[in-house]
C-alpha positions as CSV (number, residue, x, y, z in Angstrom):
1,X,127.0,-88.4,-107.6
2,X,129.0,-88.7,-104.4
3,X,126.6,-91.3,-103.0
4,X,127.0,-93.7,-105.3
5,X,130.8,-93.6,-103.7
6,X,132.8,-92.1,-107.3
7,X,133.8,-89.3,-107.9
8,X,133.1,-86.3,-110.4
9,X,135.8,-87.5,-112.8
10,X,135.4,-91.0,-112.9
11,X,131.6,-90.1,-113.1
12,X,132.3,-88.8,-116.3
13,X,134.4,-91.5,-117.4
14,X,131.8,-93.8,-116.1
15,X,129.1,-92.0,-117.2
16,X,131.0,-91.7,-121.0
17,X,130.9,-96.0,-121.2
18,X,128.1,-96.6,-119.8
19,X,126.6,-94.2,-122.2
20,X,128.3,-95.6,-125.1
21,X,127.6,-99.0,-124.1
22,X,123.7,-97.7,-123.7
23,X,123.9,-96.5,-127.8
24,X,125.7,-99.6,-129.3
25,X,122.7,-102.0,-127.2
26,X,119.8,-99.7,-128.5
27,X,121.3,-98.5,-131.8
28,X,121.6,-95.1,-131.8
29,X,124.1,-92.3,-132.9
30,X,123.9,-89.8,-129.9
31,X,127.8,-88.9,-129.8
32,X,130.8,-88.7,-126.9
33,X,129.1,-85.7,-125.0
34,X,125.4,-86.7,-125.3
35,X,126.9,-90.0,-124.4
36,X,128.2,-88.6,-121.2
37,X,125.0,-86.9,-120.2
38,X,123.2,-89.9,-120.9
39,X,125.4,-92.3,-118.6
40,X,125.8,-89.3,-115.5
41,X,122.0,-88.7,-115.9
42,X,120.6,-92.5,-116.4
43,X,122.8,-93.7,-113.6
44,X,120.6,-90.9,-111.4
45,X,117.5,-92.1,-112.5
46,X,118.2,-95.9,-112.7
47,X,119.5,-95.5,-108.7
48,X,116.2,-93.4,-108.0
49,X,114.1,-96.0,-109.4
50,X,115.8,-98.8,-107.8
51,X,115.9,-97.5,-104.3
52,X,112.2,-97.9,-104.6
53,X,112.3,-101.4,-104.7
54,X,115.2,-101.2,-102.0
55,X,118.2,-102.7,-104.5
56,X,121.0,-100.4,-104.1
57,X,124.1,-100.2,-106.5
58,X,127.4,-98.9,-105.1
59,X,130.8,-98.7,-106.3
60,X,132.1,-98.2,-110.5
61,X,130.2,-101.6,-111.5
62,X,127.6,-100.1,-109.9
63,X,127.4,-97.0,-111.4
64,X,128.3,-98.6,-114.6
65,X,125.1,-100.8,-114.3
66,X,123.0,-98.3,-113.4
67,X,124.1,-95.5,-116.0
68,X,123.6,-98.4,-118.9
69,X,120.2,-99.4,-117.4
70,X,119.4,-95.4,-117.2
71,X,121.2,-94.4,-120.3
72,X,118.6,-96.9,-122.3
73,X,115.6,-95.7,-120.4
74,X,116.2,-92.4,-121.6
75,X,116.9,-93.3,-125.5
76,X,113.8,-95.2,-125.2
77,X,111.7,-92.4,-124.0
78,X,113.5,-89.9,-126.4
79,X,112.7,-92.5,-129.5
80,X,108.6,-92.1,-128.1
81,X,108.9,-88.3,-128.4
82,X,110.4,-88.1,-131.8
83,X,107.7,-90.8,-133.8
C-alpha cells in the first residue's frame, strides 16, 4: 500500500471509489465493503501486472486508476467462476 505513496485511510477511501466506479462500468451489485476490497485488492494486482511492462502508477489518480483497472479484472474473473 505504502508504495504506491497513500496511505491506509485514503487507501480505503480510494479503494471504496475506485471499487464502486469498477461495479457501475461492469454492472454488478457487489456492495460498500466488497467494493472496498475490490478497489485495495485490484489496485495490488493492476500495479503488479503493470510493473511488468515497466508503467508505474503513483499518487491518488494513480491508485485510483489502477484499483478501477484491478477492481474490473477481478469482477471479470469472478463472473467466469460463477457460469
Amino acid at each position: 500500500m505504502e508504495d504506491a505513496g497513500v496511505g491506509w485511510i485514503a487507501a480505503i477511501i480510494i479503494g471504496g471509489i475506485a471499487g464502486w466506479l469498477a461495479e457501475k462500468f461492469m454492472k454488478s451489485n457487489m456492495g460498500v465493503l466488497m467494493n472496498i476490497i475490490l478497489g485495495i485488492v485490484g489496485a495490488i494486482i493492476a500495479n503488479a501486472l503493470l510493473g511488468i511492462f515497466g508503467v508505474a502508477l503513483g499518487g491518488w489518480i494513480g491508485y485510483l486508476i489502477a484499483g478501477f483497472i484491478g477492481a474490473c479484472i477481478l469482477i471479470a474473473i469472478a463472473r467466469m467462476f460463477r457460469r
